[in-house]
C-alpha positions as CSV (number, residue, x, y, z in Angstrom):
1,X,-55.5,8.6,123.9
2,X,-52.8,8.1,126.2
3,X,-50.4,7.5,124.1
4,X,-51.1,10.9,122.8
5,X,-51.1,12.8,126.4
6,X,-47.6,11.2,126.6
7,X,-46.2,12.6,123.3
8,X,-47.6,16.0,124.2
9,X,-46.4,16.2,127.4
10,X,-42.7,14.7,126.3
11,X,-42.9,17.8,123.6
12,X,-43.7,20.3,125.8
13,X,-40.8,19.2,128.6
14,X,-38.6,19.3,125.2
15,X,-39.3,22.6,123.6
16,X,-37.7,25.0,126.0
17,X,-34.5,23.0,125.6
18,X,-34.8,23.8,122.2
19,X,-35.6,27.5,122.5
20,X,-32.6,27.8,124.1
21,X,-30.4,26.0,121.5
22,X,-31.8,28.3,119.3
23,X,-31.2,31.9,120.9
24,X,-28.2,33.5,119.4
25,X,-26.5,34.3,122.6
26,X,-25.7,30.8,122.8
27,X,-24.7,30.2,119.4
28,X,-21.1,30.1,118.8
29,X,-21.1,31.4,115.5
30,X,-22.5,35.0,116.9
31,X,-20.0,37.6,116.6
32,X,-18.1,39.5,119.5
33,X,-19.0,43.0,120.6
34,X,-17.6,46.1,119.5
35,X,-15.8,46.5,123.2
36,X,-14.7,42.7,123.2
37,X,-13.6,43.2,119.4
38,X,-11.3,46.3,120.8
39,X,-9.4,45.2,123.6
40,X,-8.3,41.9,121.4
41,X,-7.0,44.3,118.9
42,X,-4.7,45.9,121.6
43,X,-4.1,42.5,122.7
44,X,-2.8,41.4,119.6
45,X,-0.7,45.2,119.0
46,X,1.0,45.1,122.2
47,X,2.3,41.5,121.8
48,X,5.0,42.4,119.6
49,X,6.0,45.7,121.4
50,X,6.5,43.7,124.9
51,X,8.8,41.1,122.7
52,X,10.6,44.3,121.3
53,X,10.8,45.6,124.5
54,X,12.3,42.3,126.3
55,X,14.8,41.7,123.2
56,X,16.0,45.3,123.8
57,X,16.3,44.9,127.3
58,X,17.9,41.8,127.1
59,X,20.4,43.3,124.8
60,X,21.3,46.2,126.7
61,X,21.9,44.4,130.1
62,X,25.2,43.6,129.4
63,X,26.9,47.0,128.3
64,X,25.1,48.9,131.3
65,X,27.7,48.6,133.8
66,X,30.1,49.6,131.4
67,X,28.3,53.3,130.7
68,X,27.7,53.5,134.7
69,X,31.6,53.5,135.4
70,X,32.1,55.8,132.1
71,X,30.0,58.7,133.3
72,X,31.4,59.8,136.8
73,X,35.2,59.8,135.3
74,X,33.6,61.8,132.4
75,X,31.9,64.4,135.5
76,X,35.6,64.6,137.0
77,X,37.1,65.5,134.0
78,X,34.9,68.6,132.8
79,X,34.4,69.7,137.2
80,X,38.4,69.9,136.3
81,X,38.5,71.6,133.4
82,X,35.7,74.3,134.8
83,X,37.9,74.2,137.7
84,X,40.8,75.2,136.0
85,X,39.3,78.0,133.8
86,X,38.0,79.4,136.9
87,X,40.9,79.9,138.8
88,X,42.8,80.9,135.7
89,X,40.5,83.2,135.2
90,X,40.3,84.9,139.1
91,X,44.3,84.7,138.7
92,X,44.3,87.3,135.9
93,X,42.1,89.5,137.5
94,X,43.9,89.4,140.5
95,X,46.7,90.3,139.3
96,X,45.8,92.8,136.9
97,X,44.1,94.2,140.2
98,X,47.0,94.5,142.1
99,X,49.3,95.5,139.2
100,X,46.3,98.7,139.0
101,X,46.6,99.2,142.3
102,X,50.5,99.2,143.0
103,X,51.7,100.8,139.8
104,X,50.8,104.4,137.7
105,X,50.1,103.2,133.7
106,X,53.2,104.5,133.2
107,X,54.8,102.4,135.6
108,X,53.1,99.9,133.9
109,X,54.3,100.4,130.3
110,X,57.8,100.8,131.2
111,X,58.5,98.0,133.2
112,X,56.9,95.7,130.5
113,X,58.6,97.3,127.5
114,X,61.5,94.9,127.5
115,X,59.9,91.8,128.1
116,X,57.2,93.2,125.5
117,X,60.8,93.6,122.9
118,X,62.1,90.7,123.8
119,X,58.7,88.0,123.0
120,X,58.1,89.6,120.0
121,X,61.4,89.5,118.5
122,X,61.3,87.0,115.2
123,X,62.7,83.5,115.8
124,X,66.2,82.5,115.1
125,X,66.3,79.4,112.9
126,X,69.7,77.8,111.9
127,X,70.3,77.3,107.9
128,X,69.5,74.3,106.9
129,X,67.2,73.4,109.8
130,X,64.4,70.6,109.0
131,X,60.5,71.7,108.0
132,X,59.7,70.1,112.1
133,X,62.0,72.5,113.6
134,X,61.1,75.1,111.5
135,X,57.5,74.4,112.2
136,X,58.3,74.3,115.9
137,X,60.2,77.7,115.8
138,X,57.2,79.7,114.4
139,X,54.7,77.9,116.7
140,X,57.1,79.1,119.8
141,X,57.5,82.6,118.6
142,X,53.6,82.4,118.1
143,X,52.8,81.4,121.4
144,X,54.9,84.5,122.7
145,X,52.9,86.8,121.5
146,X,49.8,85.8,123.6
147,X,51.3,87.4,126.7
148,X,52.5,90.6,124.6
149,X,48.7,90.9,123.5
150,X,47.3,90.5,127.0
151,X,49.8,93.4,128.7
152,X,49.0,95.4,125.7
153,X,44.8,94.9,126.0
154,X,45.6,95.0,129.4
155,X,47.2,98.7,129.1
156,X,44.9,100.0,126.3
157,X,41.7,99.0,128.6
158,X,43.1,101.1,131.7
159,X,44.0,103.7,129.7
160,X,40.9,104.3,128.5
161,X,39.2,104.1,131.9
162,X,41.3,106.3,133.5
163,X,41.2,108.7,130.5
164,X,37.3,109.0,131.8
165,X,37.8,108.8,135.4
166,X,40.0,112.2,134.8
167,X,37.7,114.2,132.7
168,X,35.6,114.2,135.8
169,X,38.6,114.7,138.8
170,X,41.0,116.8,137.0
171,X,41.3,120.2,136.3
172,X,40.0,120.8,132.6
173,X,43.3,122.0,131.2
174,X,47.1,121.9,132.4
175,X,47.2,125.7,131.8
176,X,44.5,126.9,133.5
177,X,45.6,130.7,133.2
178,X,46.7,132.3,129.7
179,X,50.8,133.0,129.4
180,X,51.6,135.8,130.9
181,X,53.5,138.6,128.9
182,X,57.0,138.9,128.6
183,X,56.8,142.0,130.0
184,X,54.6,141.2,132.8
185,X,56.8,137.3,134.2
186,X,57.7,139.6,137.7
187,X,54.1,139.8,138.4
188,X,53.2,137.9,141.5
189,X,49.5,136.3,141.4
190,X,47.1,136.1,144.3
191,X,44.6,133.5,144.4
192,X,41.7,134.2,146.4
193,X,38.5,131.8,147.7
194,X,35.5,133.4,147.3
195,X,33.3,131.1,150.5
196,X,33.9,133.2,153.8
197,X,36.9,134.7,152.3
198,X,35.1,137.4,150.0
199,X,31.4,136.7,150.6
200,X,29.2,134.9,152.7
201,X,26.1,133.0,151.9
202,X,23.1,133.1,154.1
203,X,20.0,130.9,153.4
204,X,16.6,131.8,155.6
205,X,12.9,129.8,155.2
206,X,11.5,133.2,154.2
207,X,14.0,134.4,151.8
208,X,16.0,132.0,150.3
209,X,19.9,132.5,149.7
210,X,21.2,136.1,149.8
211,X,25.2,136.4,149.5
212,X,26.9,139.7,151.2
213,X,30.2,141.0,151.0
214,X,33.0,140.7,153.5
215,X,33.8,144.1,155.3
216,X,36.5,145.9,153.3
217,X,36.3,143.8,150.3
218,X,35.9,146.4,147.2
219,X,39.1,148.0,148.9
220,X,41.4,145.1,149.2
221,X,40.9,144.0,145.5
222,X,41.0,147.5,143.9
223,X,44.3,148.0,146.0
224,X,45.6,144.3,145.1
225,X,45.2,144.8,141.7
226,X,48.2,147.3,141.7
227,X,50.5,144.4,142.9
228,X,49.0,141.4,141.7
229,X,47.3,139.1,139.4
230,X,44.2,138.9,141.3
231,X,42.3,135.5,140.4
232,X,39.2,134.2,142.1
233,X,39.7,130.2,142.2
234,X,36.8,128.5,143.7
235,X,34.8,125.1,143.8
236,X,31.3,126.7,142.8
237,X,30.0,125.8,139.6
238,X,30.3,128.0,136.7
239,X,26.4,129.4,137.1
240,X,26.8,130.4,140.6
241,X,30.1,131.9,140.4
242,X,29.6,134.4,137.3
243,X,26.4,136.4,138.5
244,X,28.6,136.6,142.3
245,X,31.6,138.2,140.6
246,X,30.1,140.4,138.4
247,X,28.2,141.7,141.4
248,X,31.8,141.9,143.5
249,X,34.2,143.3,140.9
250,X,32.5,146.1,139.3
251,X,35.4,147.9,138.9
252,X,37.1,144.8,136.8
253,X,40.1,144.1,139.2
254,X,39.8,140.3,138.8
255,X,41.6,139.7,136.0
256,X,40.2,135.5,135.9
257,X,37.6,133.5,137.3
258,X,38.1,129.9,138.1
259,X,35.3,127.5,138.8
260,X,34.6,124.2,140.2
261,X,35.7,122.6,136.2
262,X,39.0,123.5,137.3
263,X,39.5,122.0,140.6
264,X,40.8,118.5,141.3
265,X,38.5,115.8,142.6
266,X,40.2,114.3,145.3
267,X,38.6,111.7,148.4
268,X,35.1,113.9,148.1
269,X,36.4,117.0,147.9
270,X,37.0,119.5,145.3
271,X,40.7,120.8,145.9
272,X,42.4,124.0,144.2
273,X,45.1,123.0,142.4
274,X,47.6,125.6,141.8
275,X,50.1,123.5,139.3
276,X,48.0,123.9,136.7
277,X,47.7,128.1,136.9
278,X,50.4,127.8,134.5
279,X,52.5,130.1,136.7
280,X,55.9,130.1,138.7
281,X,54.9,128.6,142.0
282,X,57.2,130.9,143.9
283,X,54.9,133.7,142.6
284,X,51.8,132.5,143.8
285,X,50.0,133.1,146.7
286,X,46.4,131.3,147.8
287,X,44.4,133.4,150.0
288,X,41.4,131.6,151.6
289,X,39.7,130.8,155.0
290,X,39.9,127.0,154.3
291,X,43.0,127.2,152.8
292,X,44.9,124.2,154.1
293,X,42.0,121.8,153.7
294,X,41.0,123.0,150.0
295,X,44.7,123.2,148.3
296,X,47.2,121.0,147.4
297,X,49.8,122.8,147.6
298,X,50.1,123.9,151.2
299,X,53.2,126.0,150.6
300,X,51.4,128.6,149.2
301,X,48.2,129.3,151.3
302,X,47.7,131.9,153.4
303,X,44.7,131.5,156.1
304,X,42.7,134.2,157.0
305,X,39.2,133.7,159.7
306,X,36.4,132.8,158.5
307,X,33.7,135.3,158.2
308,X,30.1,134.3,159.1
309,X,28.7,138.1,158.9
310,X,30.6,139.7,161.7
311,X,30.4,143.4,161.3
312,X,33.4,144.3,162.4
313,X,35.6,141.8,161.0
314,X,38.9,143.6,159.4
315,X,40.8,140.8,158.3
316,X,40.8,141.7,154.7
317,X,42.4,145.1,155.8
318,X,44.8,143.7,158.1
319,X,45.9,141.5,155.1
320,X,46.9,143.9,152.9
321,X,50.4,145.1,154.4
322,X,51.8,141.4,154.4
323,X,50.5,141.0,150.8
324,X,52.0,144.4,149.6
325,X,55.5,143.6,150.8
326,X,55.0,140.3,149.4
327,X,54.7,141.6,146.2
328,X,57.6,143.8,146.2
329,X,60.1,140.7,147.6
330,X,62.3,139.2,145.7
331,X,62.6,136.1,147.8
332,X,60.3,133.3,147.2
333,X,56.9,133.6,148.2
334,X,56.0,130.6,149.4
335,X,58.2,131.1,152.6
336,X,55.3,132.3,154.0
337,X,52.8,129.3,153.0
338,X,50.2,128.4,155.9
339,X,50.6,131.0,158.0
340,X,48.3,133.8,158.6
341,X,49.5,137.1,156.8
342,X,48.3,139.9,159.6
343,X,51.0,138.0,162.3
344,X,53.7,138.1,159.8
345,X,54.2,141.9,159.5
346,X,52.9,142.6,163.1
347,X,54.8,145.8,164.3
348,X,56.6,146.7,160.6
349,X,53.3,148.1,159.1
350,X,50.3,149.6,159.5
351,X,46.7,149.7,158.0
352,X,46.2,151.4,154.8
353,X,44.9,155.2,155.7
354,X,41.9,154.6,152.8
355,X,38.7,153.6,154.0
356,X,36.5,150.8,152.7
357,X,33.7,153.0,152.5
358,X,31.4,151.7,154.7
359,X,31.0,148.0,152.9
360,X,30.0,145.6,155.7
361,X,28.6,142.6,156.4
362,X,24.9,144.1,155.8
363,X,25.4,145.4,152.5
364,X,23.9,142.5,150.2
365,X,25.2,142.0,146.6
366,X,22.7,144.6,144.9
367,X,20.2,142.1,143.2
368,X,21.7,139.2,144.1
369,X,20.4,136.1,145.4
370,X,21.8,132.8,144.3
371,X,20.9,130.1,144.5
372,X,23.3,126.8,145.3
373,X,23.4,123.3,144.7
C-alpha cells in the first residue's frame, strides 16, 4: 500500500509538467501569427532596398561636389544672359521713344534713307574669291539687313498709329470747303463762331436748354452775305449744330456749316483750323468771341464780346462797317488779325441805317431747344 500512495502521488506532481509540454503554445513546431508572419515579410522586402539604397549612396558620394560647383556658374551664366536681353531690350524702346518724340515720321524716313541704301546694297565679291569668303560675304550682307528691317517695322508701326491718332484730332479732310469758282476767287470768306458770337445757350432746372439769338443777328448775316462767303465753323457736334442753323439762317445766307469733325484736337481742346478751308488765307477772316483761344491761326481772328443775353448788346452792328470795307480791300486781310473790328473803323463809318428788327436777346430760336453734350 505505500508503495502505491508513493507512485500516485509521484504521478500526480508529474502530470502538470506534462500538460504543459503538451500545449501548443509551447511547441516549437506551431506556426507564427498572421501579424508576426507580416512584419517578417517587410523585413525580408526592405533588406535589399536599404543595400540598394547604401550602394547608391555610396556611389554618388564622390561626383556630388563636382555638380555643387557646376550649378551656381550655370545660374551666373543664364542671370547674364536674361540680363543682357533685358537691357537690350529697354535700349530699343528707348530709343525708338526718343527718336518718336524728337523727330516727325517724315524726319524719320529721310534721315534713315541712306543708311537704309547703303546696308542693303548686294555684296561686292572679287573674281575668283574662295567658297569661305564667299560664304562670309553673303553672311555680312545678311546680317545688314537686320537693322534695315527694324527701322522699316519700326516706321510701318508708327505710321499706322499715328494714322489712328489723326482720324480722331484732325480735321476730316484737307479741303474742308468745295473750290470756289473761277469766277468767284475775289470773294473774301467770313468765318463766324456760333457760342456767344451768334447765339447763346441757357440751361435752367425747370426748362432745360433754350438757345436765343444775339441782338442784330438775322441783319448782320443777310447783309454779310453780299460781301462774303459766310461760313459757320464751330466745335459742336454735327446734331446740335444742324437743327441751331436751320433755325438761324432761314433766309439761306450761310453758304457752309462746319462742325466739331472738322476741328483739330489739340491739348483738350477743339481748335478751328482755317488751313484746311481750302481758301487763300489772306481772304479769310474768323469772327468769334473766343477767337484767340479757339484758332490756330491768330492772324485771322477778329474778337468781338461775349454775349451772355445782354439786351442791348450791338456788337454785331458795330461789326459790320470794318467787315464791309474789309471786303472791298485789296490789301491783305489778315492785317487786321486779333484785333477787335468796331475800333478799327472808329470815326470813318457809321452804323448801317437798317434796323434789325427788333431780334434780341429774348427772342428764342422758334422751337428750339437743344440739348448738349
Amino acid at each position: 500500500m505505500a508503495m502505491a500512495r508513493v507512485a500516485l502521488a509521484r504521478s500526480r506532481a508529474l502530470l502538470p509538467r506534462a500538460a504543459a509540454l503538451s500545449s501548443p503554445s509551447f511547441s516549437t513546431a506551431a506556426p507564427f501569427s498572421s501579424s508576426s508572419r507580416a512584419a517578417a515579410v517587410r523585413r525580408v522586402a526592405a533588406a535589399p532596398s536599404s543595400s540598394h539604397a547604401a550602394a547608391a549612396a555610396s556611389s554618388a558620394a564622390p561626383g556630388a561636389g563636382g555638380e555643387a560647383a557646376v550649378a551656381p556658374a550655370a545660374r551666373k551664366r543664364w542671370g547674364l544672359l536674361k540680363f543682357g536681353t533685358f537691357a537690350a531690350l529697354a535700349g530699343t524702346l528707348g530709343g525708338a521713344g526718343y527718336v518718336s518724340y524728337a523727330y516727325t515720321l517724315a524726319e524719320v524716313d529721310q534721315k534713315t534713307t541712306e543708311f537704309r541704301m547703303n546696308m542693303v546694297a548686294p555684296p561686292v565679291v572679287a573674281e575668283g574669291a574662295s567658297e569661305f569668303e564667299k560664304f562670309r560675304a553673303m553672311a555680312y550682307s545678311t546680317a545688314k539687313k537686320a537693322p534695315v528691317a527694324a527701322i522699316e517695322l519700326y516706321l510701318d508701326i508708327r505710321s499706322t498709329i499715328e494714322g489712328h491718332v489723326m482720324g480722331f484730332t484732325e480735321p476730316t479732310s484737307d479741303k474742308l470747303l468745295p473750290d470756289l469758282h473761277p469766277q468767284q476767287q475775289h470773294v473774301f470768306t467770313l468765318v463766324l463762331d456760333l457760342n456767344e458770337t451768334l447765339i447763346h445757350s441757357d440751361w435752367q432746372r425747370g426748362r432745360g436748354w433754350r438757345t436765343f439769338k444775339r441782338p442784330g443777328v438775322d441783319a448782320f448775316l443777310e447783309h454779310m452775305a453780299n460781301f462774303y462767303e459766310v461760313v459757320v465753323y464751330s466745335d459742336q457736334i454735327p446734331t446740335s449744330l444742324e437743327p441751331i442753323i436751320d433755325r438761324l439762317d432761314t433766309k439761306g445766307c450761310i453758304s457752309a456749316r462746319l462742325s466739331r469733325p472738322a476741328t483739330k484736337y489739340q491739348d483738350g481742346k477743339h481748335y478751328r483750323d482755317l488751313s484746311k478751308l481750302n481758301r487763300n488765307p489772306a481772304q479769310v477772316l474768323y469772327v468769334s468771341a473766343h477767337a484767340l483761344e479757339s484758332c490756330l491761326q491768330l492772324e485771322n481772328c477778329v474778337t468781338i464780346k461775349p454775349w451772355k443775353l445782354e439786351n442791348d448788346d450791338t456788337q454785331l452792328l458795330d461789326l459790320i462797317p470794318f467787315l464791309e470795307c474789309s471786303s472791298k480791300s485789296d490789301s491783305n486781310i489778315r492785317a487786321y488779325g486779333g484785333d477787335d473790328g468796331s475800333n478799327l473803323l472808329e470815326g470813318q463809318a457809321s452804323k448801317p441805317d437798317f434796323a434789325y428788327g427788333g431780334h434780341d436777346g429774348s427772342n428764342l430760336l422758334e422751337g428750339q431747344v437743344s440739348n448738349f453734350s
